[in-house]
C-alpha positions as CSV (number, residue, x, y, z in Angstrom):
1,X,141.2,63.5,-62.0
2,X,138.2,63.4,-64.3
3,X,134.7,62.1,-64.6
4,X,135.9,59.5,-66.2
5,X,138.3,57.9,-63.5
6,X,136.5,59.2,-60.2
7,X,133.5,57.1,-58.7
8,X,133.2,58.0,-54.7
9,X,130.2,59.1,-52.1
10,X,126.9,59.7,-52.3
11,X,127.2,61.4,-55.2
12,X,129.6,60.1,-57.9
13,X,131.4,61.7,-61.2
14,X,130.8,58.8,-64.5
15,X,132.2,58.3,-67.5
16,X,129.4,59.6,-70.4
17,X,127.2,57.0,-71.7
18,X,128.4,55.0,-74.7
19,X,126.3,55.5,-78.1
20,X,125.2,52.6,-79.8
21,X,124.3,52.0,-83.4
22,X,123.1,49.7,-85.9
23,X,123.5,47.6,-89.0
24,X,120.7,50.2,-89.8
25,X,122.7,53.3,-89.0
26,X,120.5,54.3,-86.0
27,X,122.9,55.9,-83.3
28,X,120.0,56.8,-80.7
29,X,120.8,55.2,-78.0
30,X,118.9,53.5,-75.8
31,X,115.9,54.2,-78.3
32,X,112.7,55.6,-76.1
33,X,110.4,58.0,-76.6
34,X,109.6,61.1,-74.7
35,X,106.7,60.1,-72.6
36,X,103.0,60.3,-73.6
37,X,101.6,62.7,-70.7
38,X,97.7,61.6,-71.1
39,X,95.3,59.1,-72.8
40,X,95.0,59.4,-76.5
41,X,91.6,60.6,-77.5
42,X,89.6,58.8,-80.6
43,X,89.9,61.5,-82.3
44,X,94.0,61.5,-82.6
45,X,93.9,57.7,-82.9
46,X,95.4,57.6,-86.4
47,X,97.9,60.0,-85.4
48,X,99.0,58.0,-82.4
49,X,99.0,55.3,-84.2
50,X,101.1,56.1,-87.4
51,X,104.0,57.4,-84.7
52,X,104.1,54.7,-82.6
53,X,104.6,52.7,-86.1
54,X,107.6,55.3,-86.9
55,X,109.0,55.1,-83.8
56,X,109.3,51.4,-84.0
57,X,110.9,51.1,-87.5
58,X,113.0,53.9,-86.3
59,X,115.1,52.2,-83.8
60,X,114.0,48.4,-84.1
61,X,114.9,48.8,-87.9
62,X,113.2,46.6,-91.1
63,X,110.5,44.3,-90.2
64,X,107.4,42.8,-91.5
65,X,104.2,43.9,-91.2
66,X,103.2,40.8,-89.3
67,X,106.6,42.1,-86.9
68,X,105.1,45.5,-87.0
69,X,101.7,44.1,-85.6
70,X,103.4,42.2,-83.0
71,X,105.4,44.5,-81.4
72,X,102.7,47.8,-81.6
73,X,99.9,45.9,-80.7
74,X,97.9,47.2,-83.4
75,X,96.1,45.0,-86.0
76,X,97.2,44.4,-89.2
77,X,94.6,46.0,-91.3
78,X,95.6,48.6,-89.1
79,X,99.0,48.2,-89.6
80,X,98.9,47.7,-93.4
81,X,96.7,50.2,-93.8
82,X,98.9,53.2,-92.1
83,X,101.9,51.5,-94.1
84,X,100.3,52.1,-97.5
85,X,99.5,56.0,-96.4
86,X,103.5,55.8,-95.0
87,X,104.9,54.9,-98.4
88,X,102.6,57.0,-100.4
89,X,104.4,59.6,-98.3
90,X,107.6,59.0,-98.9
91,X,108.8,57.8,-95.2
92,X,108.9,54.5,-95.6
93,X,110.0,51.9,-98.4
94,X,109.8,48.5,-98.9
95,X,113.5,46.5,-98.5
96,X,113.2,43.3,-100.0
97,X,112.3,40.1,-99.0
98,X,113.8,38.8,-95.8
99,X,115.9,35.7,-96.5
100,X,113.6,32.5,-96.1
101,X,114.3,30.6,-93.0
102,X,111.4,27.6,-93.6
103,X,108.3,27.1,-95.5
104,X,106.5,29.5,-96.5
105,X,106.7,32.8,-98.8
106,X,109.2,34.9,-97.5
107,X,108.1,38.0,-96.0
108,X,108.6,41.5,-97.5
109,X,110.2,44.0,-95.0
110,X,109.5,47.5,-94.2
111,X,111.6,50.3,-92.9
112,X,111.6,54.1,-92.6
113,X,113.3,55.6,-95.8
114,X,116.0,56.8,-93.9
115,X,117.7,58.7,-97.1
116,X,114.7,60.6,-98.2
117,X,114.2,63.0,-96.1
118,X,116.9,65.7,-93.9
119,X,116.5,67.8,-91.0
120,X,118.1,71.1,-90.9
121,X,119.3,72.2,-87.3
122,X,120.8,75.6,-85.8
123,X,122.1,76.0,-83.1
124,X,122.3,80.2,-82.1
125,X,124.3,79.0,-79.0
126,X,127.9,80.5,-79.4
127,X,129.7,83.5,-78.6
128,X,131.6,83.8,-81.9
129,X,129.4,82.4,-84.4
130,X,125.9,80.6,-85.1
131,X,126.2,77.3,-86.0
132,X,124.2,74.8,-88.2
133,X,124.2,71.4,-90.0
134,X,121.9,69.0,-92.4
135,X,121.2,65.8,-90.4
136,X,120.0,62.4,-92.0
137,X,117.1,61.1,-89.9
138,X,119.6,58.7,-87.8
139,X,120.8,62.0,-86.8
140,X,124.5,61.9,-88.4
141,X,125.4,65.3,-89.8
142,X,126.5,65.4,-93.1
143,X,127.4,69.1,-93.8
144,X,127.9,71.3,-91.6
145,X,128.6,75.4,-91.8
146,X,128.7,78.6,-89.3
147,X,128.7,82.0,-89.8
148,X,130.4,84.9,-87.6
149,X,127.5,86.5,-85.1
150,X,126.4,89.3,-86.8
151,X,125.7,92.5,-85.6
152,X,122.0,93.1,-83.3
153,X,120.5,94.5,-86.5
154,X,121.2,91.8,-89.3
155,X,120.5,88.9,-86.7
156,X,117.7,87.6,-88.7
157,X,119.0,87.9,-91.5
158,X,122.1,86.0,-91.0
159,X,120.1,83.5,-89.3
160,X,117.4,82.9,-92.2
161,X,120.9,82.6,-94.7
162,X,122.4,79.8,-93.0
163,X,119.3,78.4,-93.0
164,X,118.5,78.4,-96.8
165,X,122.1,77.6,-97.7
166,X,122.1,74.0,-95.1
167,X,118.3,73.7,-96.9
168,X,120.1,73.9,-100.5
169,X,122.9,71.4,-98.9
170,X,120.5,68.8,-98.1
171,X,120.2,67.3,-101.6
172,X,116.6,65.7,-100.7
173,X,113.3,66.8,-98.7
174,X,113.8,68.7,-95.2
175,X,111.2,67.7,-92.9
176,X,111.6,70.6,-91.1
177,X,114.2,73.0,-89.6
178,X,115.1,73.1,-86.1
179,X,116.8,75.9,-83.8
180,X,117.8,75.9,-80.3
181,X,118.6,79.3,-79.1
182,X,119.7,80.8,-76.4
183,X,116.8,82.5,-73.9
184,X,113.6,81.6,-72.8
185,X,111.2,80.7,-75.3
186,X,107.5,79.8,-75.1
187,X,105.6,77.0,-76.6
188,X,104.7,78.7,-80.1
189,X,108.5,79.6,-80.7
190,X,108.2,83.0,-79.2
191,X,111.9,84.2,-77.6
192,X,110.6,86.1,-74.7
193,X,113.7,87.3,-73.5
194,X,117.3,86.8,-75.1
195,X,119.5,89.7,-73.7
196,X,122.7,88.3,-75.5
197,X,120.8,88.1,-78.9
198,X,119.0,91.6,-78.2
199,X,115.6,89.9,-79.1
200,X,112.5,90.1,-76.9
201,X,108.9,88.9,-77.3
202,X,110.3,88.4,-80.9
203,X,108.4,85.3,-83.0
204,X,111.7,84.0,-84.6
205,X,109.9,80.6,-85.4
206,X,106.7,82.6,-87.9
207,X,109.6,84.7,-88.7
208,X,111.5,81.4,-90.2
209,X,108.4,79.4,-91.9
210,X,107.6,82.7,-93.7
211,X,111.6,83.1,-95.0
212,X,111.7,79.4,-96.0
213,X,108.0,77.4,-96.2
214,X,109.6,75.0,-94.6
215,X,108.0,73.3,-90.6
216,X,110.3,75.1,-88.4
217,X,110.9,74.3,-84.4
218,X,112.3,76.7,-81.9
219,X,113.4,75.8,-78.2
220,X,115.9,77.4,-75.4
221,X,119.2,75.9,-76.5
222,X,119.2,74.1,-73.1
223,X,115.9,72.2,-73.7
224,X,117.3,71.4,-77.3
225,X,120.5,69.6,-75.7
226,X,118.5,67.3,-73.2
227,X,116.0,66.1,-75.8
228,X,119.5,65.0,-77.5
229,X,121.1,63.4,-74.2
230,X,118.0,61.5,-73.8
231,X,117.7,60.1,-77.6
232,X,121.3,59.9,-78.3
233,X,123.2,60.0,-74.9
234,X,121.7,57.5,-73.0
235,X,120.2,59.7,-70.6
236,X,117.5,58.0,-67.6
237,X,113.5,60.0,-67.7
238,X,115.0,61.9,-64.4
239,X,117.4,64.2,-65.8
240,X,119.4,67.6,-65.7
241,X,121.7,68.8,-68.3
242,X,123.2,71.7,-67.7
243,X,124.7,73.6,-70.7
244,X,128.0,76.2,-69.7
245,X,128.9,78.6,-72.6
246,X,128.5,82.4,-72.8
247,X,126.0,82.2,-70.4
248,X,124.7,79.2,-67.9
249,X,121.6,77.0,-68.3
250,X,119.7,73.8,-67.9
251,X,117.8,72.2,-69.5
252,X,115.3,69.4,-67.2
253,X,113.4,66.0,-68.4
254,X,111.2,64.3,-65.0
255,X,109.6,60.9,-65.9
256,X,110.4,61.2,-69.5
257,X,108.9,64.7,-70.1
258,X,110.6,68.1,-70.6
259,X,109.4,70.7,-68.1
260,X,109.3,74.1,-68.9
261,X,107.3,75.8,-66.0
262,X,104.7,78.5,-65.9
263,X,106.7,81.0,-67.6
264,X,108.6,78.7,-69.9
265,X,111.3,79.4,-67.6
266,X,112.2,76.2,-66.1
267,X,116.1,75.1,-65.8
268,X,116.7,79.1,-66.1
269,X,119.5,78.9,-63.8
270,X,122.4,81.1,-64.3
271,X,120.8,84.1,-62.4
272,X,120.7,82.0,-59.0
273,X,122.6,84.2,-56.8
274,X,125.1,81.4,-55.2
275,X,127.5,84.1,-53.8
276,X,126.3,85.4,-50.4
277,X,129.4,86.1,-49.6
278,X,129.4,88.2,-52.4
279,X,130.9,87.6,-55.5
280,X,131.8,89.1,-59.3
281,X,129.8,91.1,-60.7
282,X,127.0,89.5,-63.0
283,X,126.0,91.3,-66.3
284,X,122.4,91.2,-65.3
285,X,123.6,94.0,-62.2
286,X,123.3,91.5,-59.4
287,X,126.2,90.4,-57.6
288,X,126.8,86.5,-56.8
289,X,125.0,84.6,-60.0
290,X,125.8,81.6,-60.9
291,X,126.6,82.5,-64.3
292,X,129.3,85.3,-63.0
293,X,131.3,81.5,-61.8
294,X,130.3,79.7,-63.9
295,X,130.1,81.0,-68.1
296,X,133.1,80.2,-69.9
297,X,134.0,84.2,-70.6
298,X,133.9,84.7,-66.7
299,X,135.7,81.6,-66.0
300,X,138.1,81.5,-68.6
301,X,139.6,85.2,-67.6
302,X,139.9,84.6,-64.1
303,X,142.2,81.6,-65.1
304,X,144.0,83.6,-67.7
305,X,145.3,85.7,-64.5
306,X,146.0,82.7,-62.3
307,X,149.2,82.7,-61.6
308,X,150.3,79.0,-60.9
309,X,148.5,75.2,-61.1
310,X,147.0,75.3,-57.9
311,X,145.7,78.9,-58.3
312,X,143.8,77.5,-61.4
313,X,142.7,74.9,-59.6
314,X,141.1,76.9,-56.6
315,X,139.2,79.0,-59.1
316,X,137.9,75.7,-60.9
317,X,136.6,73.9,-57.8
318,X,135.1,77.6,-56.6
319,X,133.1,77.6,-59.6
320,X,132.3,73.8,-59.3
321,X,131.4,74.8,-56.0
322,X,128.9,77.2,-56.8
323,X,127.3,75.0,-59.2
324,X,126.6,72.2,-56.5
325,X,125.0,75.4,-54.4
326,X,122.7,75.9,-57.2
327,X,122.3,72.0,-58.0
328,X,121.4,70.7,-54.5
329,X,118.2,72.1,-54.0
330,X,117.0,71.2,-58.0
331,X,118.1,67.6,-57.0
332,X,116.1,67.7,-53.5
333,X,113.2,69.1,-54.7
334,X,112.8,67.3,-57.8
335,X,114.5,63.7,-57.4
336,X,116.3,63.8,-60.4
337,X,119.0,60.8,-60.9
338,X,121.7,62.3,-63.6
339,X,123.4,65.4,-63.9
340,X,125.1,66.1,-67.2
341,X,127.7,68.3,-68.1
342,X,127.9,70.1,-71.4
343,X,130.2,72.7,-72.1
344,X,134.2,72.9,-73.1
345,X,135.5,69.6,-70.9
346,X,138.9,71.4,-70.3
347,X,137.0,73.4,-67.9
348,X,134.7,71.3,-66.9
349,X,136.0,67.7,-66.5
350,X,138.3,67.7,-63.3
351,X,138.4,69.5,-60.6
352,X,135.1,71.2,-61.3
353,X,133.2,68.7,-61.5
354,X,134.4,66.9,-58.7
355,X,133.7,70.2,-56.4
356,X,130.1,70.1,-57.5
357,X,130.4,66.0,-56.7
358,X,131.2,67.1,-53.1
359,X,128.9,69.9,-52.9
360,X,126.1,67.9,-54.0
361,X,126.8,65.4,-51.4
362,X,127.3,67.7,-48.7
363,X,123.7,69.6,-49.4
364,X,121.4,66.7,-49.9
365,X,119.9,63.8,-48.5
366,X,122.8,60.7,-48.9
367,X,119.6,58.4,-48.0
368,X,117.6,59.3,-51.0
369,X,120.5,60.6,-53.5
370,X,123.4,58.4,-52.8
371,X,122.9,57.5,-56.8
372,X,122.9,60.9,-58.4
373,X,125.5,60.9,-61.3
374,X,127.4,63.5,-62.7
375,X,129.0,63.1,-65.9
376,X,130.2,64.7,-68.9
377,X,128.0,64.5,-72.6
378,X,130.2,62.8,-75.5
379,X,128.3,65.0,-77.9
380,X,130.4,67.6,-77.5
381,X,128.9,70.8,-79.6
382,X,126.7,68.8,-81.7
383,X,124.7,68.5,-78.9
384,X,122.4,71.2,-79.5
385,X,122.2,70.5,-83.4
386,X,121.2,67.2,-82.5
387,X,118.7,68.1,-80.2
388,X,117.9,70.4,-82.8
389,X,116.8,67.4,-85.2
390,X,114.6,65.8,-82.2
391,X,112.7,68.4,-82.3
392,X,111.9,67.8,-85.7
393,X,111.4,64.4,-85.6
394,X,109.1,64.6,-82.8
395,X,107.2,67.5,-84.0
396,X,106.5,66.0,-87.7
397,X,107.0,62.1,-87.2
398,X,106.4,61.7,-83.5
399,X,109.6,59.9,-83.2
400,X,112.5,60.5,-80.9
């Protein structure tokens, strides 16, 4: 049985939000912005004001500037004003005039020059090789490569590489170069901690504009895949994702904003001891993490010497098991209305998921959580490189 066939209890297993898309190519979604978290000052009016123009022609597609002023609110000296600095800068284009419906002189519609610029995203995520791709601003991928995970001491290097080959792949400006990596990582692109990788308190995002003079963006490969699940998934502004690959970790959005906590250490929760009954052996030296369940190395092996169906099956709803244990109190304390899955479905999707189902309604209140969700992504492993190019398209155009 899979998330896509089970709906029961307080808590239910759903199919994965369908993407939409658009005569104008945009496959975002449900099209919203992360949420504005205060007033916007006089002095970042223009700036405010030029997104919230972006993010309208982004996924409302060509319009007029008289649409333009209708639907920001903004006048339209304003509006034509901040169009002529827009197409002096390359991100937006004038289409033509729309076909005339009455009197009057047809109107001449704008839109954002959707082939003019690329993204570059990386994703630093997997066990056997880093990955990366050139993304169009509609965030479709049109090349994609990998390289093998290098050895501790070339890591950089291979990393800075990829990078500059995808940049001479892109065939047209990159507005900037995103990377979601695995670890936690403060607010300037600092990776505090990333045991896998070997890097600590290293600066890999100064380390990448100086390599390449090009904006670069660095985030907890988590955090990446949320801001992805929001814009392109479907995802509500109360949501977890939690991402299962070599290690374990989540990534968390509340009211429309991504939390990161004091220590940029929010949705760090593979470490959770879940096992007081004891429990494997985690790498980190405790016994009973979440991650010792729950990572696909740990997993996968402890299924490799299963010997029948319903000894597979045990170890899968153990592990789903321990990820409700871990999940309950994150959806108590926090409210959140959507849990999604990300990781290899053929682990995942079934009886896993369905123990962490029951788990979750076993270990919260059915009065207030009767509606959490749990479901699967459909982005499979792009999610990461596509929440890769959110970050860059809400760090340079305030769009997502």
């Amino acid at each position: 049985m899979t998330a896509s066939d089970v709906q029961r209890g307080s808590s239910t297993l759903e199919p994965a939000h369908a993407t939409t898309g658009t005569a104008h190519g945009r496959s975002f979604g449900s099209g919203r912005a992360l949420r504005q978290g205060g007033k916007v000052l006089p002095e970042h009016a223009r700036g405010h004001n030029r997104a919230l123009l972006l993010q309208t022609l982004f996924h409302q597609g060509a319009m007029s500037r008289a649409d333009l002023s209708r639907e920001t609110g903004l006048t339209r000296v304003t509006i034509s004003d901040l169009v002529a600095d827009l197409i002096a800068d390359g991100f937006i284009a004038e289409m033509g005039m729309r076909e005339a419906s009455g009197p009057g002189k047809p109107a001449m519609l704008i839109d954002l020059d959707r082939d003019g610029h690329r993204i570059v995203g990386l994703d630093l995520s997997g066990s056997d090789a880093f990955r990366g791709a050139v993304l169009t601003l509609d965030g479709d991928i049109v090349v994609r490569r990998e390289v093998p995970v290098p050895d501790a001491d070339t890591l950089l290097d291979a990393v800075v590489e990829l990078a500059r080959a995808l940049v001479a792949d892109s065939h047209a400006p990159v507005l900037g170069i995103g990377v979601g990596t695995p670890g936690v990582v403060d607010d300037r692109g600092v990776i505090l901690t990333a045991p896998n990788l070997r890097w600590a308190g290293f600066d890999l995002e100064s380390a990448l504009e100086t390599a390449l003079g090009l904006p670069v963006l660095v985030a907890n490969d988590a955090n990446a895949a949320v801001l992805a699940e929001y814009t392109f998934g479907g995802a509500g502004d109360d949501v977890l994702l939690v991402k299962v690959g070599r290690g374990v970790g989540s990534g968390l959005l509340s009211a429309g904003q991504p939390m990161r906590g004091a220590h940029f250490a929010a949705g760090e929760i593979g470490h959770v001891t879940v096992g007081t009954d004891g429990g494997p052996l985690c790498v980190c030296g405790k016994v009973g993490c979440l991650e010792a369940w729950l990572a696909v190395p740990a997993l996968s092996a402890r299924l490799a010497a299963a010997t029948d169906d319903a000894a597979r099956e045990s170890i899968l709803r153990d592990a789903g098991e321990r990820l409700g244990i871990a999940l309950a109190p994150i959806v108590g304390a926090l409210d959140v209305s959507e849990i999604v899955l990300s990781g290899p479905q053929e682990l995942l999707d079934g009886p896993l998921a369905q123990a962490t189902v029951e788990t979750l309604r076993a270990r919260t209140l059915a009065e207030f959580h009767d509606g959490v969700r749990v479901r699967m992504t459909e982005q499979g492993q792009d999610i990461v490189l596509r929440g890769a190019a959110v970050m860059v398209l809400s760090g340079q155009l305030g769009v997502s």
